[in-house]
C-alpha positions as CSV (number, residue, x, y, z in Angstrom):
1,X,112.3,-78.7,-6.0
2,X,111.7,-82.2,-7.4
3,X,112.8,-83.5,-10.7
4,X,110.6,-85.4,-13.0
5,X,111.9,-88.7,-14.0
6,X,110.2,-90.0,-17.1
7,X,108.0,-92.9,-17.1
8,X,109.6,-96.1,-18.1
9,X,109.2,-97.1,-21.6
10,X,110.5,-100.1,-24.0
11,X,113.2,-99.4,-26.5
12,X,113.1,-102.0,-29.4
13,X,116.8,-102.8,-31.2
14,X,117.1,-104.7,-34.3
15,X,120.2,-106.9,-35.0
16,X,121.8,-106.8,-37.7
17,X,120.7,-104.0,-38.8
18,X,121.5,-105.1,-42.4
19,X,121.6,-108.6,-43.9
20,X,123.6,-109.6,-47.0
21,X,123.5,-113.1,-48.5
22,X,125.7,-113.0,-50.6
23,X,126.5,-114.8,-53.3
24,X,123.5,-117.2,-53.9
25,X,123.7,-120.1,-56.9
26,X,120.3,-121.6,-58.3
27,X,118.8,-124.0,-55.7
28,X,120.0,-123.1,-52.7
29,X,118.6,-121.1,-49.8
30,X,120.3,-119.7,-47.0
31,X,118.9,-118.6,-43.1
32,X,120.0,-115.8,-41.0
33,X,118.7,-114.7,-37.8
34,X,117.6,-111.0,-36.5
35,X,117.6,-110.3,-33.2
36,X,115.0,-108.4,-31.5
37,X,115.3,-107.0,-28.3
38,X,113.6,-105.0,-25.6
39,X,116.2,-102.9,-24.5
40,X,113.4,-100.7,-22.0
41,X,112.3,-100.6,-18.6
42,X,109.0,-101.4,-19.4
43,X,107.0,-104.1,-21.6
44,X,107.0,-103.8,-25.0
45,X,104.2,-105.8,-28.0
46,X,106.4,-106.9,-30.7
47,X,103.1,-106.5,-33.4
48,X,105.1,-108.3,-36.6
49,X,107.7,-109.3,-38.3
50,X,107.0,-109.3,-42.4
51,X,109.4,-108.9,-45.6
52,X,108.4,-107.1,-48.7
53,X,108.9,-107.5,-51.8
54,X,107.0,-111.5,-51.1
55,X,108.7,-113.7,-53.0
56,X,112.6,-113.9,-52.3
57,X,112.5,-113.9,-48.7
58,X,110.3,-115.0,-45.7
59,X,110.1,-114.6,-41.9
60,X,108.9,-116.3,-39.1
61,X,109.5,-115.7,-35.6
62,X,111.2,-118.4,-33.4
63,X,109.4,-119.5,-30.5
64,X,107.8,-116.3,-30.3
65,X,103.8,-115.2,-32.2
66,X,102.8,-111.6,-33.0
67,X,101.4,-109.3,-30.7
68,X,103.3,-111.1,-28.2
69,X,104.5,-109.5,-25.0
70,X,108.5,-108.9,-24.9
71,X,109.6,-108.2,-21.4
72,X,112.5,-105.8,-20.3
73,X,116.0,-106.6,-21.2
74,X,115.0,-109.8,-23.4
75,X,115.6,-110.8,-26.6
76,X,113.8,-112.8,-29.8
77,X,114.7,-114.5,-32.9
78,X,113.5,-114.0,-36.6
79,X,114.3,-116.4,-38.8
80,X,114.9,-114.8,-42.2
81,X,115.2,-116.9,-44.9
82,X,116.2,-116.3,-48.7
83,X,115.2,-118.9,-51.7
84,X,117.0,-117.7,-54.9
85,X,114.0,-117.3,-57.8
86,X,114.3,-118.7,-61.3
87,X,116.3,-115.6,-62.3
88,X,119.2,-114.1,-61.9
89,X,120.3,-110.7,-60.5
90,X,120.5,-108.8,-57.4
91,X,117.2,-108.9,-55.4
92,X,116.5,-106.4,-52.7
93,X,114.0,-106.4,-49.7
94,X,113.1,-105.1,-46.0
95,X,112.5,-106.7,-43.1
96,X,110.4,-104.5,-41.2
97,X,109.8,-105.3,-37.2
98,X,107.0,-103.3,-35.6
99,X,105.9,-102.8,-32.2
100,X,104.5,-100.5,-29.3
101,X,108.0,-98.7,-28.6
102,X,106.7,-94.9,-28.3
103,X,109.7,-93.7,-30.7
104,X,110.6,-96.6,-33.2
105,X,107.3,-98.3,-33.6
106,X,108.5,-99.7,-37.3
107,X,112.1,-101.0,-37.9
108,X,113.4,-101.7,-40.9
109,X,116.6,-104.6,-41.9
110,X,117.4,-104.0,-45.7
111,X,117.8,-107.3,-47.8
112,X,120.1,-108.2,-50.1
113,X,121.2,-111.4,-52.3
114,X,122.9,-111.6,-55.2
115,X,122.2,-114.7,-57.9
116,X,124.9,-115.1,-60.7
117,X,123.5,-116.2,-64.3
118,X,123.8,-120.3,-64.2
119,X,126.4,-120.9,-67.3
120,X,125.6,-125.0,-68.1
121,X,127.3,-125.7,-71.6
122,X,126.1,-128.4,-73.0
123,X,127.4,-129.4,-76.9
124,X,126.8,-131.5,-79.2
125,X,129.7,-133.1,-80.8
126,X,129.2,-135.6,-83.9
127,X,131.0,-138.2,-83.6
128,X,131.4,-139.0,-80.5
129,X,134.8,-140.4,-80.8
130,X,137.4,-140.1,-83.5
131,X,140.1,-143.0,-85.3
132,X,142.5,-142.1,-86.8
133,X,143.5,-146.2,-87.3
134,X,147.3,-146.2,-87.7
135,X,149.0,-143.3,-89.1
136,X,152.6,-143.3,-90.5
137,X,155.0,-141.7,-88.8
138,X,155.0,-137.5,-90.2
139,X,152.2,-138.1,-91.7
140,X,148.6,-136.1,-91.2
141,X,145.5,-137.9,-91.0
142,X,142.5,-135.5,-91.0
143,X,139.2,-136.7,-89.8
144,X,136.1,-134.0,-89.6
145,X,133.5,-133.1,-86.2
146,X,130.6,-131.5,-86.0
147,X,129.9,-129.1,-82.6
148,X,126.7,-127.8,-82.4
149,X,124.9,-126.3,-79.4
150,X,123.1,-128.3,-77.6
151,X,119.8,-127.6,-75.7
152,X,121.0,-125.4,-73.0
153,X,123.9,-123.6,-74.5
154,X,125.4,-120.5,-74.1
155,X,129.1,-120.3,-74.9
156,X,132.1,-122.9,-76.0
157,X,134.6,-121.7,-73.5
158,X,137.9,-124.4,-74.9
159,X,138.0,-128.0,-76.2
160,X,140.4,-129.9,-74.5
161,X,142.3,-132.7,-76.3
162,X,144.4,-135.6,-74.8
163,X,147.8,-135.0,-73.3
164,X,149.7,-138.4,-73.9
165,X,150.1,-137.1,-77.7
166,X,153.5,-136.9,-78.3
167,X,152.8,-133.4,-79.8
168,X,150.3,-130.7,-80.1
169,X,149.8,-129.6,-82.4
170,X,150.8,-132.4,-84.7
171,X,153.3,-131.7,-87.2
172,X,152.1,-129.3,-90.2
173,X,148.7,-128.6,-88.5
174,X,148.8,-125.0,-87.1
175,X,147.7,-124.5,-83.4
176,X,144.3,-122.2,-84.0
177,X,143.1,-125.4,-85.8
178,X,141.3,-126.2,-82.9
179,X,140.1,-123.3,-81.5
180,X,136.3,-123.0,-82.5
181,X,134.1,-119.5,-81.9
182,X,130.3,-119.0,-82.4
């Protein structure tokens, strides 16, 4: 009584089997790599390597072309690479690998990045600088700005003020005189 051995076959792996970004800012673009391997006794056709939603992320194979031949026991690269859009936001996607392997012919590497909202502050303040010529001593000189958004603006976070006065707030002028809200 003989027992049947099954033929050889290749076994395609995928890793990681998940890629995070991270936190991504405006401009930048970060790589990571996918291994694929054959993992088989037997020869396995790697057909593709493509990422869905377009946009967000690309592929490209390293060294390596579609529908090439990937021996037993060897191993790939897939460069996956993530360009931030215009937006911001968490953005989603899948890798997904494809090939001959008779019980995973599609494997799929979720996608993630995350891109924070850019926060640029930019203020108008009229006039530029302020003199107060000489002031007696216990004595309050007012002098009026303007602050205005500017072009890009989205929020006054705090106005700083200079820290070789002798004291802040100056004597008689309460300190929420300088705190400005829109």
């Amino acid at each position: 009584s003989g027992r049947a051995r099954t033929p050889p076959s290749c076994v395609v792996e995928v890793s990681p089997a998940a890629i995070n970004f991270g936190v991504v800012t405006d401009g930048q673009s970060r790589t990571q790599e996918v291994l694929v391997s054959n993992r088989g006794e037997a020869d396995c056709t790697i057909g593709d390597a493509v990422v869905s939603p377009v946009g967000v992320f690309q592929a490209a194979f390293v060294g390596f072309a579609p529908g090439q031949v990937l021996a037993p026991q060897s191993v790939t690269t897939v460069t996956v690479t993530m360009a931030p859009p215009s937006s911001f936001g968490s953005f989603y996607g899948t890798l997904t690998v494809t090939s001959d392997d008779p019980v995973r012919s599609s494997i799929d590497v979720p996608l993630e990045v995350s891109v924070p909202e850019t926060l640029a502050c930019n203020i108008l303040v009229d006039p530029a600088t302020v003199n107060f010529g000489i002031v007696p001593l216990n004595t309050v000189r007012t002098q009026g700005i303007s602050i205005s958004p500017g072009s890009s603006f989205n929020a006054l976070r705090s106005i700083n003020y200079d820290t070789n006065l002798r004291s802040y707030p100056p004597p008689g002028l309460p300190e929420r005189a300088l705190l400005v809200g829109w």
